[in-house]
PALODO-405668 format. One line per field, with one value per residue (C-alpha): residue number from 1; residue in three letters; x, y, z. Coordinates in steps of 0.001 Angstrom, whole numbers, plus 524288, in hexadecimal, padded with zeros to 5 digits. Layout:
nr <- [NUM_...]
rest <- [ala_...]
east <- [X_...]
north <- [Y_...]
up <- [Z_...]
***
This chain:
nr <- [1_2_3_4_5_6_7_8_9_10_11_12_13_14_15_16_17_18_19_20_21_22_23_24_25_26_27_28_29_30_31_32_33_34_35_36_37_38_39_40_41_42_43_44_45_46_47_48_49_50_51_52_53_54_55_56_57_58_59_60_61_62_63_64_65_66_67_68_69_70_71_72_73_74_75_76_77_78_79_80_81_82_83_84_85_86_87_88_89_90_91_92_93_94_95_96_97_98_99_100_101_102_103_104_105_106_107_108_109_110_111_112_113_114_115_116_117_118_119_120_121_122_123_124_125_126_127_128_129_130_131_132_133_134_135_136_137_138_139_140_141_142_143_144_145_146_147_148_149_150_151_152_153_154_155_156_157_158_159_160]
rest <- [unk_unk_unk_unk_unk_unk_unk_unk_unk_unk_unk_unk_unk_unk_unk_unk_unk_unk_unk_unk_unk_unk_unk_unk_unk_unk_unk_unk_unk_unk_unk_unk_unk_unk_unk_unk_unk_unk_unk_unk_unk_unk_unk_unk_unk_unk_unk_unk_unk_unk_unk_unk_unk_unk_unk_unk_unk_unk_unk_unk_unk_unk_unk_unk_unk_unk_unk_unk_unk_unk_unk_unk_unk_unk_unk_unk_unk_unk_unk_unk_unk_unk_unk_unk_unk_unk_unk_unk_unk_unk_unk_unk_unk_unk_unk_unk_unk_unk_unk_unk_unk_unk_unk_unk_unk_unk_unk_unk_unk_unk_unk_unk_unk_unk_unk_unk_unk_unk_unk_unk_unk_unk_unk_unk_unk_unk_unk_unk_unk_unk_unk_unk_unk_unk_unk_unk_unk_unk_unk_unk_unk_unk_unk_unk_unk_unk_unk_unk_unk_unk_unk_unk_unk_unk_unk_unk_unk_unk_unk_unk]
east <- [80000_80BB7_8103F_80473_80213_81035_80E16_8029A_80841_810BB_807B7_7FC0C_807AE_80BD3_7FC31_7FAAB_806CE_7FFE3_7F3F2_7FA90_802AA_7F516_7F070_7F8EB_7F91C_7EBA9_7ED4F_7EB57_7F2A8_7F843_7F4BE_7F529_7E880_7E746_7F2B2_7EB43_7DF10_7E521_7ECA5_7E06E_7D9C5_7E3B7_7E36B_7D5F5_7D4AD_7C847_7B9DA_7BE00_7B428_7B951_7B7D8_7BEFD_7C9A3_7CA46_7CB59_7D61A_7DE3E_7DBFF_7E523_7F1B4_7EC83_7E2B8_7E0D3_7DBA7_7CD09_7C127_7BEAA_7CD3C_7CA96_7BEA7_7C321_7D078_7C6EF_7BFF3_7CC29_7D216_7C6EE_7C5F1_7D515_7D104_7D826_7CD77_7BE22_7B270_7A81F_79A19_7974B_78B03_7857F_79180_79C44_7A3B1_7B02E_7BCB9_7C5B8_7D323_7D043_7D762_7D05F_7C23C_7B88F_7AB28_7A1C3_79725_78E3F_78618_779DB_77576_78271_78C2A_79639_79F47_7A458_7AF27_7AEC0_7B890_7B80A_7B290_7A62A_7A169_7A83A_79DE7_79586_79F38_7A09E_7907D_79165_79ABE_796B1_78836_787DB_79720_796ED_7A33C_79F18_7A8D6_7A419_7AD1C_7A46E_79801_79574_78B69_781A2_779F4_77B34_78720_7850F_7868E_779CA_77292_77614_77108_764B9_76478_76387_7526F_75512_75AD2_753F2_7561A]
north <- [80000_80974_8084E_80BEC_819D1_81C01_81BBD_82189_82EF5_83241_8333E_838C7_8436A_844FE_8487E_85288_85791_85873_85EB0_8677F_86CE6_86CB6_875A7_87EB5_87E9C_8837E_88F5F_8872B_88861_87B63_8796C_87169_86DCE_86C4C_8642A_85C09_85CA6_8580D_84DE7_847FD_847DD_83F97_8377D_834DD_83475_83D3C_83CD5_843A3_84CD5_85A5A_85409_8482F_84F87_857D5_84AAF_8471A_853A6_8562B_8499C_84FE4_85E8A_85F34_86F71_86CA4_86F17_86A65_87809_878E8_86CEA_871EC_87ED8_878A9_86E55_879C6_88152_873FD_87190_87F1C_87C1D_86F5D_866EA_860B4_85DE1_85A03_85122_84F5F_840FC_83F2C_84528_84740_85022_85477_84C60_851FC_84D6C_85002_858B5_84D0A_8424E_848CC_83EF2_83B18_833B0_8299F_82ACD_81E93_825C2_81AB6_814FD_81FB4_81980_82429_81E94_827FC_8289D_82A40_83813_8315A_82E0D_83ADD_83F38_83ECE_84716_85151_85303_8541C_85E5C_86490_8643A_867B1_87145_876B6_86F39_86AC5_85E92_85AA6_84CC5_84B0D_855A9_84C89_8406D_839CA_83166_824A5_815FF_80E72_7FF68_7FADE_801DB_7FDE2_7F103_7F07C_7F08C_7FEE2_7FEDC_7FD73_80A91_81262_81B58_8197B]
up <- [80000_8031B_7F609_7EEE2_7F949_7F626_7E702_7E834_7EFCD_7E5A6_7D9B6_7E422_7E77C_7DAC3_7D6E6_7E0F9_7DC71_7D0A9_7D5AA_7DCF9_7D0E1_7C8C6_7D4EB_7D3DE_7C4EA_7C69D_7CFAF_7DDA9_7EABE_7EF24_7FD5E_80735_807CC_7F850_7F987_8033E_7FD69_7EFA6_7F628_7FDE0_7F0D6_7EA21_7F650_7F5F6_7E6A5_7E452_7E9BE_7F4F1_7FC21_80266_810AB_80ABA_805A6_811C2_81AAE_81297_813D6_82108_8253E_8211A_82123_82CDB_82C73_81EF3_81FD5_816E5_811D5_80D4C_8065C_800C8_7FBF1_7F702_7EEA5_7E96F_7E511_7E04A_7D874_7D2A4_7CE42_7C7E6_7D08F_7D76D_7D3E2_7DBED_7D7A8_7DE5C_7DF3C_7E412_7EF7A_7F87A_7F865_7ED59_7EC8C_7E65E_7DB76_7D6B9_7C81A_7C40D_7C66F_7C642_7BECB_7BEB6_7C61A_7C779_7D5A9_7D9B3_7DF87_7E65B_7EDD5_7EA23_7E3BD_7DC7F_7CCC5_7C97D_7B95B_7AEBD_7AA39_79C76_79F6C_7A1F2_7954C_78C1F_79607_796E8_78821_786E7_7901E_789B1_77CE5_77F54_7898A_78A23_7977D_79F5B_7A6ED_7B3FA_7B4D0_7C22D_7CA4C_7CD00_7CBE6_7C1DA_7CA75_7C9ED_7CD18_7CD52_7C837_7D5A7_7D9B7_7CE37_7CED3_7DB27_7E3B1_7E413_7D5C6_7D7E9_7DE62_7D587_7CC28_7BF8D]
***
């Protein structure tokens, strides 16, 4: 197990070196707590909530509060570095720019699908084309029923 956390911190350090020069290639301050908050999200490897994230940071960086976290999400979304995506009815959970992509929401037991950025494609382009609209398929997810669900029992229960 060693071996694979100690292969593993080099390429996760070598990305947040990355992000971090992206950051500043875009006009942001590299902070602490951006640091931290970048870090934890490469930890964690997306659908993280703010109080998730903020959990997270606080182990190595306890004076780092949840609406330092919050207002350094908002600022690193407005520099594209991170997205949020609404899936379903909880809290918005945040992604690294770089790995934003769709979903799929089971309404009936929850179950998240992340999707390839393809099949949303052909949406995007309709929307496009038709109405000069720019679709982000990675801020909310598309729901329904997963095949579990409607294999199952509860399948009689949902509409159709």
């Amino acid at each position: 197990m060693s071996q694979v956390r100690d292969a593993a911190e080099p390429e996760a350090e070598a990305e947040l070196g990355e992000l971090l020069v992206a950051l500043r290639g875009k006009g942001g301050r590299v902070t602490t707590a951006r640091r931290a908050l970048l870090g934890a999200m490469l930890e964690r490897g997306g659908h993280c909530s703010a109080e998730e994230l903020a959990e997270a940071v606080s182990v190595a960086h306890p004076g780092v509060r949840l609406s330092t976290v919050y207002r350094n999400l908002e600022e690193l979304e407005r520099l594209g570095v991170v997205v949020h995506a609404h899936l379903g009815h909880g809290a918005a959970s945040y992604h690294l720019a770089s790995r934003a992509h769709g979903h799929l929401v089971c309404e009936h037991c929850g179950v998240e699908i992340e999707t390839p950025d393809e099949l949303f494609a052909s949406l995007a382009q309709a929307a496009a084309q038709r109405w000069g609209f720019r679709v982000n398929p990675w801020h909310s997810a598309v729901s329904g029923t997963c095949a579990d669900c409607l294999a199952s029992d509860r399948a009689r229960e949902i509409r159709p």
